[in-house]
C-alpha positions as CSV (number, residue, x, y, z in Angstrom):
1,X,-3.2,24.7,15.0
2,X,-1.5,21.9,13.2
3,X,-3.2,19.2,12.6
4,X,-2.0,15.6,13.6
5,X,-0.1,14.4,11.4
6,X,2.0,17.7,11.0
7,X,2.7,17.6,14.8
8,X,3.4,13.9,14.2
9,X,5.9,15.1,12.1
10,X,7.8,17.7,13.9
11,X,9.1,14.9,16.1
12,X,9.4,11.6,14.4
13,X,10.5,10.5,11.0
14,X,7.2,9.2,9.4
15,X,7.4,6.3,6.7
16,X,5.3,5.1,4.6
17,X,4.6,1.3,4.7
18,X,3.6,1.0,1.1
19,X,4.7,-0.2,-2.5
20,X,1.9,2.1,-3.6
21,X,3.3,4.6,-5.7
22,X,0.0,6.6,-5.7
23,X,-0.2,6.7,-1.9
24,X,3.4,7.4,-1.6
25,X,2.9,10.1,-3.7
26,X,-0.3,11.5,-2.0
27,X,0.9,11.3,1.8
28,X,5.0,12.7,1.1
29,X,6.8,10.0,3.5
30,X,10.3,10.6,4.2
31,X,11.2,7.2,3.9
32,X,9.0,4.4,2.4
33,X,9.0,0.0,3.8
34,X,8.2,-2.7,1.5
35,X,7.7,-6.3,1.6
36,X,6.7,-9.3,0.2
37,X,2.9,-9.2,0.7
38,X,3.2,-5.3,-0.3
39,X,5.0,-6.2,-3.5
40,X,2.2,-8.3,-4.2
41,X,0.1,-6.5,-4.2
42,X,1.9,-3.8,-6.2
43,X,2.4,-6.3,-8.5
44,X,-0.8,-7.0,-9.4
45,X,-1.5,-3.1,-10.3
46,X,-2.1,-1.7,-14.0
47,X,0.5,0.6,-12.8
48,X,3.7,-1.4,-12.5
49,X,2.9,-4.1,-15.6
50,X,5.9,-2.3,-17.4
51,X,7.8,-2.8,-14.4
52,X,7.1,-6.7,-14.3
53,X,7.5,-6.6,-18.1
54,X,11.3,-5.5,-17.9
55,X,11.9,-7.5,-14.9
56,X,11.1,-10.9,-16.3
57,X,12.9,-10.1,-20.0
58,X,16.1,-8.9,-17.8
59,X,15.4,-11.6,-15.3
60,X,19.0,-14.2,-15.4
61,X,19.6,-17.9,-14.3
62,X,20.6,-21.2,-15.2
63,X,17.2,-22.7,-14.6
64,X,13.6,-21.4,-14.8
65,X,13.6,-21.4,-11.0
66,X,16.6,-19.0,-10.7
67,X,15.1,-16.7,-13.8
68,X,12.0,-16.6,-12.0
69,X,13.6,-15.6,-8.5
70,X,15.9,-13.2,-10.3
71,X,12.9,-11.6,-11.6
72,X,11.4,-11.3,-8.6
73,X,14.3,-9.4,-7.2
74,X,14.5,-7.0,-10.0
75,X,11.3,-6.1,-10.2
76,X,11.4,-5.7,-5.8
77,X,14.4,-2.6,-6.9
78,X,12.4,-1.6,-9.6
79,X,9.5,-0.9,-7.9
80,X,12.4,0.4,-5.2
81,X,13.6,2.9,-7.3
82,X,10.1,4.0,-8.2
83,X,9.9,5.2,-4.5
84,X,13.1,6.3,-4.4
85,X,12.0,9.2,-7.0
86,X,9.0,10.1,-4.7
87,X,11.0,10.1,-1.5
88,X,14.0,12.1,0.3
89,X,15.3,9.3,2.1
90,X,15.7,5.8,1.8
91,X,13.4,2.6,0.7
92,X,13.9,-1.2,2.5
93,X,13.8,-4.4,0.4
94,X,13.6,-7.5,1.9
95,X,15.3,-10.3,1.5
96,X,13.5,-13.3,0.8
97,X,11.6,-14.8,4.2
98,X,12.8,-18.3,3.2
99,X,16.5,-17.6,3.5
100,X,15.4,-16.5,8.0
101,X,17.6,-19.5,9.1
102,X,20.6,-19.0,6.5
103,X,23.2,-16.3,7.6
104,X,25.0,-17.3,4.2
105,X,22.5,-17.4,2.0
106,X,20.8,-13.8,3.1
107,X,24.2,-12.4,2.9
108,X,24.5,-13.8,-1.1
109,X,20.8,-12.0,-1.4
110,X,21.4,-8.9,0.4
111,X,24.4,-8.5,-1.7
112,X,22.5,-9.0,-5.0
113,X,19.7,-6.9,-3.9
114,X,22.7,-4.1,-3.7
115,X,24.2,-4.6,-7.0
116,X,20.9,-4.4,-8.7
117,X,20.1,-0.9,-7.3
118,X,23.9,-0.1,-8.0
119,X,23.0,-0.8,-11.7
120,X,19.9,1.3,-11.7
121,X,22.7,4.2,-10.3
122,X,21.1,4.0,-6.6
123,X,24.1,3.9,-4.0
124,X,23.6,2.1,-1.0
125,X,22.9,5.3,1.6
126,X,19.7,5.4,-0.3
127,X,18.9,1.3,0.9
128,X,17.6,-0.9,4.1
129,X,17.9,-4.0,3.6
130,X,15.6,-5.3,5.7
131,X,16.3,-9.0,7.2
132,X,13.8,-11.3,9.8
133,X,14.8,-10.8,13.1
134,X,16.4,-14.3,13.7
135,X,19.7,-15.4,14.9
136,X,20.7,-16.4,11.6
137,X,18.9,-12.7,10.4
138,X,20.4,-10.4,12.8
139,X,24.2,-12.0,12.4
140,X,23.9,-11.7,8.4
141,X,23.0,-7.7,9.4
142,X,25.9,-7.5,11.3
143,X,28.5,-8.7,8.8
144,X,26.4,-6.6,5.8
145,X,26.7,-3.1,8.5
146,X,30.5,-4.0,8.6
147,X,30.5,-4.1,5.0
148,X,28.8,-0.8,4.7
149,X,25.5,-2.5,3.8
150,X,22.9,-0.7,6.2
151,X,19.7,-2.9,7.4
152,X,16.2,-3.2,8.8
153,X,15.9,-5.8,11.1
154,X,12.2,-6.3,10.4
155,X,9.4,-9.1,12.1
156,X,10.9,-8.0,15.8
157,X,8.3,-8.9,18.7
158,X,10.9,-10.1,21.7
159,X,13.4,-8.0,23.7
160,X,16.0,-10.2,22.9
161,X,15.5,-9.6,19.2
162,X,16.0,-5.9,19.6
163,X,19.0,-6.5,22.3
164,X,20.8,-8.3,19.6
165,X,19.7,-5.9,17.4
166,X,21.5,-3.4,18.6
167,X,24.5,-5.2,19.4
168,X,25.3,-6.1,16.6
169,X,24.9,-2.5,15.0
170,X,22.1,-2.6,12.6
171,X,21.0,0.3,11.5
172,X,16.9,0.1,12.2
173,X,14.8,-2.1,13.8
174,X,10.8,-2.4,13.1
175,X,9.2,-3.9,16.4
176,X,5.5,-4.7,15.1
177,X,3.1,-3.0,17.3
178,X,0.1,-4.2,15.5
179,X,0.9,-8.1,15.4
180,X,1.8,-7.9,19.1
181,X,-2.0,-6.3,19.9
182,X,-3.6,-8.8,17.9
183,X,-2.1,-11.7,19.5
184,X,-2.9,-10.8,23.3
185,X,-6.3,-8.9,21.6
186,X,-7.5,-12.8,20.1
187,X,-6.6,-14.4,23.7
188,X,-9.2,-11.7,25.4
189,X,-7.1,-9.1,25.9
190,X,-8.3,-5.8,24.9
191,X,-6.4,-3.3,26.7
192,X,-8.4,-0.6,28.3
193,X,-6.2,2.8,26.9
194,X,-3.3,2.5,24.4
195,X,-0.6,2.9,27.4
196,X,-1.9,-0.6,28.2
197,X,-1.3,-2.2,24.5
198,X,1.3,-4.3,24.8
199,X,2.7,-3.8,21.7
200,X,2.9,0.2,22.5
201,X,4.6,-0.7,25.8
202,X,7.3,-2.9,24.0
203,X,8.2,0.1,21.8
204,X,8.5,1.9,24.9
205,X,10.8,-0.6,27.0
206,X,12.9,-0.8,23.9
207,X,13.1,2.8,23.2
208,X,14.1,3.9,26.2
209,X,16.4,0.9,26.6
210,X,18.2,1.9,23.5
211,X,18.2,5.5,24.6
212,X,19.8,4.8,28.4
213,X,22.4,2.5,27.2
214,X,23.4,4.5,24.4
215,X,22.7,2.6,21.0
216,X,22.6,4.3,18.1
217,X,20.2,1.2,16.2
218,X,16.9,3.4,14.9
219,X,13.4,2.6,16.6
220,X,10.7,2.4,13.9
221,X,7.3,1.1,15.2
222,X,5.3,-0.6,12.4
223,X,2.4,-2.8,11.7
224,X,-0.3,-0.3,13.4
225,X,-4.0,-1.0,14.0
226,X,-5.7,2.3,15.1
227,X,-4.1,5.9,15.4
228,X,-4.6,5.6,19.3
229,X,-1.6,3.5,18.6
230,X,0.7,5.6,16.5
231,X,0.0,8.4,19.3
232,X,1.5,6.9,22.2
233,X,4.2,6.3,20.6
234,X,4.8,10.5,19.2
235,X,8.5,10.8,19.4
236,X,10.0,7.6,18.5
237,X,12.8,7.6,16.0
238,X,10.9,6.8,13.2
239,X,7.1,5.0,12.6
240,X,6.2,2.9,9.1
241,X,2.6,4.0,8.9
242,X,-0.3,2.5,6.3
243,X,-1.1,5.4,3.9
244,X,-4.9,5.6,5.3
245,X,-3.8,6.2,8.6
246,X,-1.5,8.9,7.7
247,X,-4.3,10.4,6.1
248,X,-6.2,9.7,8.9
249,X,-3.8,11.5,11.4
250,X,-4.1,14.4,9.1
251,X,-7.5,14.9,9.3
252,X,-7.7,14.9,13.2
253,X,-7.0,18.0,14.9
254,X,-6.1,18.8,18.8
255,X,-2.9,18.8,20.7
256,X,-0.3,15.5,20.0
257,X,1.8,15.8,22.9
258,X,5.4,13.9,22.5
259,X,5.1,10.2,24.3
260,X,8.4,9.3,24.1
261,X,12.0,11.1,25.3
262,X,14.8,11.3,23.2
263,X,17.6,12.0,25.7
264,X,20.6,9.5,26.2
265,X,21.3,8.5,29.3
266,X,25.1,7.3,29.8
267,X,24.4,3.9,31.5
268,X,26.8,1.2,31.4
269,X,26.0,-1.7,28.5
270,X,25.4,-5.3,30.0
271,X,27.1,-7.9,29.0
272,X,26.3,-8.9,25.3
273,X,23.6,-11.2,24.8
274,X,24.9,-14.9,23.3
275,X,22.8,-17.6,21.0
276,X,22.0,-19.4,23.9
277,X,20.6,-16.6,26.1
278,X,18.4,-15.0,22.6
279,X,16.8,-18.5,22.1
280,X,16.2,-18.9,25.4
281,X,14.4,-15.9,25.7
282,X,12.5,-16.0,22.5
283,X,11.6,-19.5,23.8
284,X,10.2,-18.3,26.9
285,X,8.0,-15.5,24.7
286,X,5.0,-17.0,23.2
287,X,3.7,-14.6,21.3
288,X,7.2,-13.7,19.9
289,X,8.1,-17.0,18.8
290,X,4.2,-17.5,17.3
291,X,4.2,-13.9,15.7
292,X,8.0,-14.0,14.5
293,X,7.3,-18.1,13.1
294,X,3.7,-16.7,11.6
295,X,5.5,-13.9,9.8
296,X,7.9,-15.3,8.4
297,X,5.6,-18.0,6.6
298,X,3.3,-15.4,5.5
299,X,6.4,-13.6,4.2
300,X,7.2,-16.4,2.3
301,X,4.3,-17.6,1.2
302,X,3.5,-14.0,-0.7
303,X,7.2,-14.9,-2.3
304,X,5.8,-18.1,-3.6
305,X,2.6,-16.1,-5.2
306,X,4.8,-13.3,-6.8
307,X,7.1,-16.0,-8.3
308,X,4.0,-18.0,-9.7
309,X,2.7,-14.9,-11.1
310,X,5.9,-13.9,-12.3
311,X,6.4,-17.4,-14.1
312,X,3.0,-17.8,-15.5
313,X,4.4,-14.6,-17.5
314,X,7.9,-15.8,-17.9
């Protein structure tokens, strides 16, 4: 019998949710996530010290601060196109967490984040860019789908974040399974079997939303704590896994039996969702507007340490 992760396979796109090269490498994703606190880490690696090296003596700006940022966007496609070589499909950057509440702005970094891998000959079929899920986020991914850009609309723990999603066409969303388990899991709620995690049963509701009304936005569940979790959700579009749970799904044998359908139903759409009615809803959802407020300063705050490092080397 297969094992796990094999099965796994058979029926979802697996990603790794890595800037490891050496992990990517060892567990063969199709497609591979990074972000700010990945790249960080990266960064800090024997490994990639060329790759910082050319980034900050190509880096470009009128000031220190823009040659320091600029740097810190190269070396994001660098280590981009790294992954790129190791994997069949495609690799999300992400733009800058501090530029959440700036549709402008995120569309002016989106767009540079493109050119750069255009320079290093990667065309953009091979890219996500991958955006915070707020207001400002998801209408800067749908002007950028329009332009061809594709996009991951990434830090997603409300309904309303993946209804807007998917209205206005992104390409992927990454609901964070993980995040939403930890918050309920910290307030003494520990569910009993994974169908009662809460952050497995928003995947579900939004999967099979997306499925019944007929959107073609891709479900990727990410930030997992435990296997248990990755298994009730077999069959998904697409799940962003940590390399050492891969590996630990492929050491586990017995029958993975698909959780989730993939047929389309033919349902009507409702009535799109407008800025008022998204904030509202976020509003009324505590642990979305905590987790989606908490990740974006982590986000940004890893920025902050990778431009430090990068300018104590500048």
């Amino acid at each position: 019998m297969k094992n796990q992760l094999e099965q796994l396979r058979s029926m979802t796109t697996v990603v790794a949710d890595t800037g490891d090269i050496d992990a990517i490498a060892r567990v063969r994703p199709v497609d591979a996530t990074t972000n700010p606190s990945l790249l960080l880490k990266a960064a800090a690696l024997p490994a990639y010290d060329g790759l910082v090296r050319t980034a900050l003596e190509k880096a470009q700006g009128a000031t220190r601060e823009a040659r320091v940022a600029d740097a810190g966007d190269r070396l994001a496609v660098a280590i981009g196109c790294r992954i790129l070589e190791l994997v069949p499909g495609r690799v999300s950057t992400e733009v800058d967490a501090r530029l959440s509440f700036d549709t402008d702005a995120t569309l002016r970094k989106a767009e540079h984040i493109v050119a750069l891998y255009a320079d290093a000959g990667v065309t953009p079929d091979r890219i996500l860019i991958k955006i915070a899920s707020t207001w400002e986020g998801i209408q800067a991914a749908k002007r950028l789908e329009r332009d061809g850009i594709q996009t991951n609309l990434t830090l997603l723990f409300a309904f309303e974040q993946a209804v807007a999603a998917a209205e206005a066409g992104a390409f992927l969303i990454s609901p964070f399974v993980g995040r939403i388990y930890d918050w309920y899991k910290a307030r003494g709620e520990t569910p009993a079997t994974p169908d009662d995690d809460r952050g497995v049963q928003s995947v579900r509701r939004i999967h099979a939303w997306y499925k019944r009304h007929g959107y073609e936005t891709v479900v990727m569940g990410a930030s997992f704590r435990n296997i248990d979790q990755i298994r009730a959700l077999a069959g998904c579009d697409r799940l962003t896994i940590s390399p050492e749970l891969i590996e630990a799904l492929g050491a586990e044998s017995g029958d993975l039996p698909r959780a989730l359908a993939t047929s389309a139903g033919s349902d009507p759409r409702p009535a799109p969702l407008d800025e008022p009615a998204f904030r509202w809803g976020l509003n009324e959802d505590a642990m979305a507007t905590e987790k989606l407020a908490e990740g974006i300063r982590t986000f940004a705050a890893d920025q902050v340490r990778l431009e430090a490092a990068l300018a104590a080397r500048l």
